[in-house]
C-alpha positions as CSV (number, residue, x, y, z in Angstrom):
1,X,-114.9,-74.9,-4.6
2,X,-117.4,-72.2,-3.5
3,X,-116.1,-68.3,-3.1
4,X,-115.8,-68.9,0.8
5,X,-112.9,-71.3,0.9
6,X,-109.3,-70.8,0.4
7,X,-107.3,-73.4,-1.0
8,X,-104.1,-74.0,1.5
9,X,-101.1,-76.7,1.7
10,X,-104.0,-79.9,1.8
11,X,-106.3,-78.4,4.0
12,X,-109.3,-75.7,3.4
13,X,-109.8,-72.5,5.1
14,X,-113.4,-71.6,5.0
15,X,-114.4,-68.6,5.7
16,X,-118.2,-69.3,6.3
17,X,-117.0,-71.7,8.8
18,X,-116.8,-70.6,12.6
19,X,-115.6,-72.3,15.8
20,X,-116.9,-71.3,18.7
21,X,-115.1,-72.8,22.3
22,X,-117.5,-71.7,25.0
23,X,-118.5,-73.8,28.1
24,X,-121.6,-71.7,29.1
25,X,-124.9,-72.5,27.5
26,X,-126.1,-69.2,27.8
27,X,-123.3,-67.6,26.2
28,X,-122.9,-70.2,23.3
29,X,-126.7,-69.2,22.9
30,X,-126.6,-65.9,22.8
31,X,-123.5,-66.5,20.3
32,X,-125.8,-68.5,17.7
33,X,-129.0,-65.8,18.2
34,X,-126.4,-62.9,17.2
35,X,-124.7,-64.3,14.5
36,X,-127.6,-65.9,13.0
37,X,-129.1,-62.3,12.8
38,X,-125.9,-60.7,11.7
39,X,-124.5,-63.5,9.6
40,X,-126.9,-65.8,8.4
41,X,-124.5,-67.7,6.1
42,X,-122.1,-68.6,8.5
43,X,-121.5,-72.2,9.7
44,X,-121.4,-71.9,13.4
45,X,-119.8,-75.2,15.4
46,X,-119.5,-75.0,18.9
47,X,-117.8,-76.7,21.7
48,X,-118.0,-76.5,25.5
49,X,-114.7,-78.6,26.0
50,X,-111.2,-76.8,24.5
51,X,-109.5,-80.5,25.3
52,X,-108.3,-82.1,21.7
53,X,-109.2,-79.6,19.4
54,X,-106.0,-78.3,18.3
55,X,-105.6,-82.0,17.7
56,X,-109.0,-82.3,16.1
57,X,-108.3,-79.2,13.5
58,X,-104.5,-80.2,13.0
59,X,-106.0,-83.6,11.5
60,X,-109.1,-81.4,9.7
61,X,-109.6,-81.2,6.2
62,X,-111.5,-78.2,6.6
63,X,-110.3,-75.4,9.1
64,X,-113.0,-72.6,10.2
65,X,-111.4,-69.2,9.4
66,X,-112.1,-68.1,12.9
67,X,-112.5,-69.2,16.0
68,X,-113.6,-67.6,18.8
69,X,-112.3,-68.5,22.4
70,X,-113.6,-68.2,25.9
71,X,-110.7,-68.3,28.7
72,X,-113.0,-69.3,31.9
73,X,-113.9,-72.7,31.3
74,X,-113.2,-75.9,33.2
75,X,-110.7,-78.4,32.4
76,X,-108.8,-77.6,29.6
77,X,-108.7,-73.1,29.7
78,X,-108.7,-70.7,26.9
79,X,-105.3,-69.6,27.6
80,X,-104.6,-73.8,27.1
81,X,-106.2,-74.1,24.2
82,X,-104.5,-70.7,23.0
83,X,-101.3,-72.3,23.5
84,X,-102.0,-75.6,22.0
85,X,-103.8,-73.9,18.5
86,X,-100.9,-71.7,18.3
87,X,-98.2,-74.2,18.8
88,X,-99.2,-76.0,15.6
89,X,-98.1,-73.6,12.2
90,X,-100.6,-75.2,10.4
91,X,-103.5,-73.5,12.2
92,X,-101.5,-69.9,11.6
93,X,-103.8,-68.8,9.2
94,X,-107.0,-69.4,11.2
95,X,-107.8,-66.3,13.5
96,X,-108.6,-66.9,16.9
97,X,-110.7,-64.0,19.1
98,X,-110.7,-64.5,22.7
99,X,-114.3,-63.5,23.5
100,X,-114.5,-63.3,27.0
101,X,-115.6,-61.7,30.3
102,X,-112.3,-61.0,31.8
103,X,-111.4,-57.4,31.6
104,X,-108.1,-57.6,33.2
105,X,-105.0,-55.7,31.4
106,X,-102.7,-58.5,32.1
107,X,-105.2,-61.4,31.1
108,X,-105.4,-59.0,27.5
109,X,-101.8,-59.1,27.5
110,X,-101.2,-62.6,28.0
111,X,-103.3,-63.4,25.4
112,X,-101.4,-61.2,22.6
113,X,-98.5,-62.0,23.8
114,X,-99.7,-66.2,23.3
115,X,-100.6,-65.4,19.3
116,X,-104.6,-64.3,19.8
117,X,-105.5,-62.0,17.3
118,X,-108.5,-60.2,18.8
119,X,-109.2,-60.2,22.6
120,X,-113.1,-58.8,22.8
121,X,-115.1,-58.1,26.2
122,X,-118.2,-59.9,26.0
123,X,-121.2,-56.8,27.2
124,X,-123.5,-58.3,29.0
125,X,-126.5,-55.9,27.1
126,X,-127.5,-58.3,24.2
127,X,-127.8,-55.3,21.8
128,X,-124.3,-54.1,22.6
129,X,-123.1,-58.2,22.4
130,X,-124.1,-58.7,19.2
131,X,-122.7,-55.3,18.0
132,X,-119.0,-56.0,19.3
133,X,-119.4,-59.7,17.6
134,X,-121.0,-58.4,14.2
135,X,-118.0,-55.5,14.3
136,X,-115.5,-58.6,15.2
137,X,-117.0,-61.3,13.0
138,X,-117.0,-58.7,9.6
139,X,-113.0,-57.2,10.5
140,X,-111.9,-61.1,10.6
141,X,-113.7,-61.8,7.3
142,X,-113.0,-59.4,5.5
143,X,-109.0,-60.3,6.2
144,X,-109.3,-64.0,5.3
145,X,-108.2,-64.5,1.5
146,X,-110.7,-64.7,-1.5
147,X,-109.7,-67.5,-3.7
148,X,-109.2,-66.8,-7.0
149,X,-111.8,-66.3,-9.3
């Protein structure tokens, strides 16, 4: 087992591992060019559809150790999938930042108040983008468990 996964209850938690749920092509781009810069070991894994994957990571041998969230999509919305990843205690350890465009006090409140751990304004400078998700991406690892030696 490499230094990037936590051992938990039958499942993994992998820190290098991220989930990304974003419906906008531009913005799941703009994700992969940042990170890649920033955080060239991670394992990004993206989704444009929130539909099924709670259900998809409840039945996951391997959970990412973040996820990060956009609330405007069709179909299925962040605040939905919010409330279905948070509904299943087996997905308590994985952190879940709501990375979105939506500046609104009671949309950041909502969000707390349904079990997100970071809520993050997505700037629409790509400098200033990737600095907010480097700053996010480095608090949430550095807070996921280092297995044992």
């Amino acid at each position: 087992m490499g230094a990037a996964a936590e051992p938990l209850a039958g499942y993994l938690l992998d820190r290098r591992l991220i989930l990304v749920v974003e419906d906008s092509a531009e913005d799941a781009e703009a994700i992969e060019r940042a990170l890649n810069r920033s955080h060239p070991h991670l394992i990004l894994e993206f989704t444009a559809d929130g539909a099924g994957v709670a259900t998809r990571l409840e039945k996951a041998n391997r959970l990412p150790g973040m996820i990060l969230l956009d609330l405007n999509m069709p179909g299925m919305t962040g605040h939905e999938v919010l409330a279905s990843l948070r509904s299943l205690p087996r997905l308590d350890a994985v952190a879940v930042v709501v990375f979105t465009s939506s500046t609104a006090s009671a949309e950041v409140d909502a969000c707390y108040a349904a079990g997100a751990d970071s809520y993050i304004y997505k700037p629409v400078n790509f400098d200033l983008f990737r600095t907010v998700l480097k700053g996010a991406v480095d608090y949430w690892q550095a807070q996921i468990p280092q297995p044992p030696a």
